[in-house]
C-alpha positions in Angstrom: 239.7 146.1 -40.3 238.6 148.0 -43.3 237.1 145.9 -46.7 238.9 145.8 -49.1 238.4 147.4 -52.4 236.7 146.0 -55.6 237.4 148.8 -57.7 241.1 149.2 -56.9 241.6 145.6 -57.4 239.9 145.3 -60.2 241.5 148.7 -61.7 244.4 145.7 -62.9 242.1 143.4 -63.7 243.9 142.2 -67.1 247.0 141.9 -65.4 245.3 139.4 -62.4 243.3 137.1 -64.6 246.2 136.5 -67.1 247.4 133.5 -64.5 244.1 132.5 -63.6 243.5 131.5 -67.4 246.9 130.2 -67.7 245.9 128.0 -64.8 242.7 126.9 -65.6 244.4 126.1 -69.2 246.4 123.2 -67.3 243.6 121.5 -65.4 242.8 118.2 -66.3 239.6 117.6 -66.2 236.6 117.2 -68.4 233.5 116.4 -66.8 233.3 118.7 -63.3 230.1 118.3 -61.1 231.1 120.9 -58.2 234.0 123.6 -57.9 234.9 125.9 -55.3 236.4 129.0 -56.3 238.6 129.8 -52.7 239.5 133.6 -52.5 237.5 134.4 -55.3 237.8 137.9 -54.7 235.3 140.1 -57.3 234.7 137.1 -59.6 237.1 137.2 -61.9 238.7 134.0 -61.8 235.0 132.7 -60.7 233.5 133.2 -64.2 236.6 131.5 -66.1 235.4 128.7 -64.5 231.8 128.8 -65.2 232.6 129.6 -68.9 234.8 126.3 -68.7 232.2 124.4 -66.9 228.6 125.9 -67.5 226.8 122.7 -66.3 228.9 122.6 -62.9 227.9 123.9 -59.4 230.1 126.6 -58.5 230.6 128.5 -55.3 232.9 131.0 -54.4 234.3 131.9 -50.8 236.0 134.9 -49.6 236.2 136.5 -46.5 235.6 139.8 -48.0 231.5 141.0 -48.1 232.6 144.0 -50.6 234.2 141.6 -53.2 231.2 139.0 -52.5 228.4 141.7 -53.6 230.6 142.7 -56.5 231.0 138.6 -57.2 227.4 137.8 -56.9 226.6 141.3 -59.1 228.6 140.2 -62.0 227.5 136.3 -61.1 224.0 135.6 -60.7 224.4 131.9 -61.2 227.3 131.3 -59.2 226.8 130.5 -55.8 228.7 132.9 -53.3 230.0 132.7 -49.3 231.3 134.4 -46.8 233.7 132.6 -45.1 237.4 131.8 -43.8 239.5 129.5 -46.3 240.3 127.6 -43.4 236.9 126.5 -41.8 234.8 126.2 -44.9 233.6 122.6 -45.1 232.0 122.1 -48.7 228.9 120.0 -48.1 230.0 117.3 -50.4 233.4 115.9 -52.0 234.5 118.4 -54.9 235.7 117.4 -58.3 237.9 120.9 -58.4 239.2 123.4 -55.9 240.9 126.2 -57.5 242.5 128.9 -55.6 244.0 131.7 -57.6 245.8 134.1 -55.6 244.3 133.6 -52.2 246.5 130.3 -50.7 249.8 132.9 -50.3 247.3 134.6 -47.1 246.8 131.8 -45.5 249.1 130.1 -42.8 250.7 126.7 -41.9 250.3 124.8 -45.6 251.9 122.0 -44.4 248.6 121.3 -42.7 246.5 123.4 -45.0 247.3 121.6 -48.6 246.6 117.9 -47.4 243.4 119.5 -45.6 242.0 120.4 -49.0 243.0 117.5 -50.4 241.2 115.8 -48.3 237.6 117.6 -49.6 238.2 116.0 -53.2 236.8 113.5 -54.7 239.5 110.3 -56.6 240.8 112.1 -59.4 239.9 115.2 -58.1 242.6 118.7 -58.5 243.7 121.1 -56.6 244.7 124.2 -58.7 246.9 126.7 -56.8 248.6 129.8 -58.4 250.5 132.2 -55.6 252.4 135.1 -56.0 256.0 134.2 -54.9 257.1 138.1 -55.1 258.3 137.9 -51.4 262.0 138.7 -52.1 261.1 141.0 -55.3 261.8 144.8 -54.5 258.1 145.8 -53.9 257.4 143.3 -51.1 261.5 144.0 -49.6 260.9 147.3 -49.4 257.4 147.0 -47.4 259.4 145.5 -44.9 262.2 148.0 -45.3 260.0 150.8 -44.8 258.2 149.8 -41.7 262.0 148.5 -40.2 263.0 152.3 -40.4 259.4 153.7 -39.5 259.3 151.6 -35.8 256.9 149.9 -37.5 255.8 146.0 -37.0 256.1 143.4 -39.4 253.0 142.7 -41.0 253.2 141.1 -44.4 252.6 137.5 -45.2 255.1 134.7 -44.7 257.5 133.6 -47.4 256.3 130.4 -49.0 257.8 127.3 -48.4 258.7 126.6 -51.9 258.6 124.1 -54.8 260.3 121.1 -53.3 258.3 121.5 -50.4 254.9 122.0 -52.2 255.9 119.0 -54.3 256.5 116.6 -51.1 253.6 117.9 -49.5 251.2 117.1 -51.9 253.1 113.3 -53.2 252.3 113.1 -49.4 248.5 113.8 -49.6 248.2 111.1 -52.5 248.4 113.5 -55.3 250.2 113.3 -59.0 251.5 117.1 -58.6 252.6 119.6 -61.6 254.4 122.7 -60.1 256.1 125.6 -62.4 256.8 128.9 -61.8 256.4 131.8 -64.3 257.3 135.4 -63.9 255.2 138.2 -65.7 256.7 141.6 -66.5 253.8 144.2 -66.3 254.4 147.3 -68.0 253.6 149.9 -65.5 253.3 154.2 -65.9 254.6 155.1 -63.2 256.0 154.3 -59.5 252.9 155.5 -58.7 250.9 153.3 -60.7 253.4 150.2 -59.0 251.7 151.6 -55.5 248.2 151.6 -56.8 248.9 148.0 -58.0 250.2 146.2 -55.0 247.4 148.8 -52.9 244.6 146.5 -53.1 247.1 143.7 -52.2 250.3 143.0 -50.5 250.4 146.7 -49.5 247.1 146.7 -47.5 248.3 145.1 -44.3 250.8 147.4 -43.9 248.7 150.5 -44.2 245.5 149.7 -42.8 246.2 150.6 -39.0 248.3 153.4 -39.7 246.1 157.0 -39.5 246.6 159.1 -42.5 249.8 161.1 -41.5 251.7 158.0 -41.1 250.3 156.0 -44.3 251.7 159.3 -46.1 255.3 159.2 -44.1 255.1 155.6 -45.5 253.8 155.7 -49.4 256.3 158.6 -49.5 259.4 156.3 -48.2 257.9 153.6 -50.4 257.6 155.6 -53.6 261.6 156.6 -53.1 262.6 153.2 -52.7 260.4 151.8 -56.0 262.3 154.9 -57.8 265.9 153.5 -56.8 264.9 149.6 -57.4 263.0 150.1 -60.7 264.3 152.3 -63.9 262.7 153.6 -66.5 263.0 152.4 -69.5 263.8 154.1 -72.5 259.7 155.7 -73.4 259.6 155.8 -70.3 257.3 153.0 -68.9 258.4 150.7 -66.0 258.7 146.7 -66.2 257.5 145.3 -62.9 258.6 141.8 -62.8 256.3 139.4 -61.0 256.9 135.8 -60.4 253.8 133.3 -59.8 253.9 129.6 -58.5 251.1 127.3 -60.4 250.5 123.3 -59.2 247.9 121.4 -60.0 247.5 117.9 -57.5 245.2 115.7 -58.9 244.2 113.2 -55.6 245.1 109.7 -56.7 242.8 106.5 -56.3 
């Protein structure tokens, strides 16, 4: 499987750390020993929380070694590794784990959630923030797309949603704030909707298709993104994107 790309991810970068402040805003917690930044991608949400918590030990994992040099580039102090969200095993208890857009890859979070509760420390959060764009045009017409193409479905599953996250983590032993907010990013073009949701959602999808067929794709794609999203009257797009934040805080 190809790496995926720093630069194209980061070509939005603005846009993608906007919910990882907001997120961070609504932790409560003063006095943080060790966090782990899961899915921390190039390093963006990691140095939010080294701002926040200069005196803290801080380790980001990914899965990623391209977005892990960029990480540890723009991070010398942070501590960085290579590794699956589901088998890394922090060395000790951890006061935060904070995963901003990472959670919505991984499987099965009815087992996954009171897993990582289980790493914290009393009084210790988990801070989530997911995209929850599955039914939003860009992600319906992936699936639309590779339906008509003879193509297999290969995008992430749906999430299980608030009232489950909510009894899931009352479950674990947390006190559990959930809300969902939905951002509408002005966007140039269709075109600049693709490049957007490249580095992202999109990649599955394309990354085993040879050149010919990604282009028979993206070129399906781009027709459907015209007929779903308008322009509006200078001529920019609004691409509506809804997020799901909770923060658990593990109970004594």
């Amino acid at each position: 499987m190809a790496d995926r790309n720093p630069s194209l991810y980061l070509r939005y970068g603005a846009e993608r750390t906007r919910p990882a402040a907001e997120l961070l805003a609504r932790i409560p917690l003063d006095d943080v020993s060790s966090i782990v930044d899961l899915g921390c991608g190039p390093g963006n949400s990691t140095a939010l929380l080294k701002h926040r918590w200069p005196s803290a030990h801080v380790t980001g994992v990914d899965n990623s070694p391209a977005m892990l040099d960029e990480a540890r580039s723009a991070l010398p102090d942070c501590h960085f590794v290579e590794a699956d969200i589901r088998q890394f095993k922090p060395g000790q208890p951890l006061s935060l784990i904070y995963a901003n857009a990472s959670l919505q890859w991984v499987p099965d979070h009815y087992d996954l959630l009171p897993h990582l509760v289980s790493l914290l420390t009393l009084n210790g959060v988990l801070a989530i923030q997911m995209p929850d764009n599955w039914l939003e045009p860009t992600h319906v017409a992936m699936r639309e797309v590779a339906w008509e193409q003879g193509y297999p479905d290969r995008g992430r599953e749906a999430l299980p949603g608030v009232h489950a996250y909510y009894d899931i983590l009352t479950d674990a032993g947390c006190d559990v704030d959930i809300w969902r907010t939905t951002y509408f990013h002005k966007m140039s073009s269709h075109q600049a909707i693709i490049d957007w949701v490249s580095a992202t959602g999109l990649r599955p999808w394309l990354q085993e298709l040879n050149e010919s067929e990604q282009k028979r794709f993206l070129k399906r794609y781009h027709e459907m993104l015209e007929e779903q999203y308008p322009l509006q009257e200078n001529g920019q797009i609004l691409l509506a994107f809804p997020r799901l934040f909770i923060i658990a805080q593990r109970q004594p």
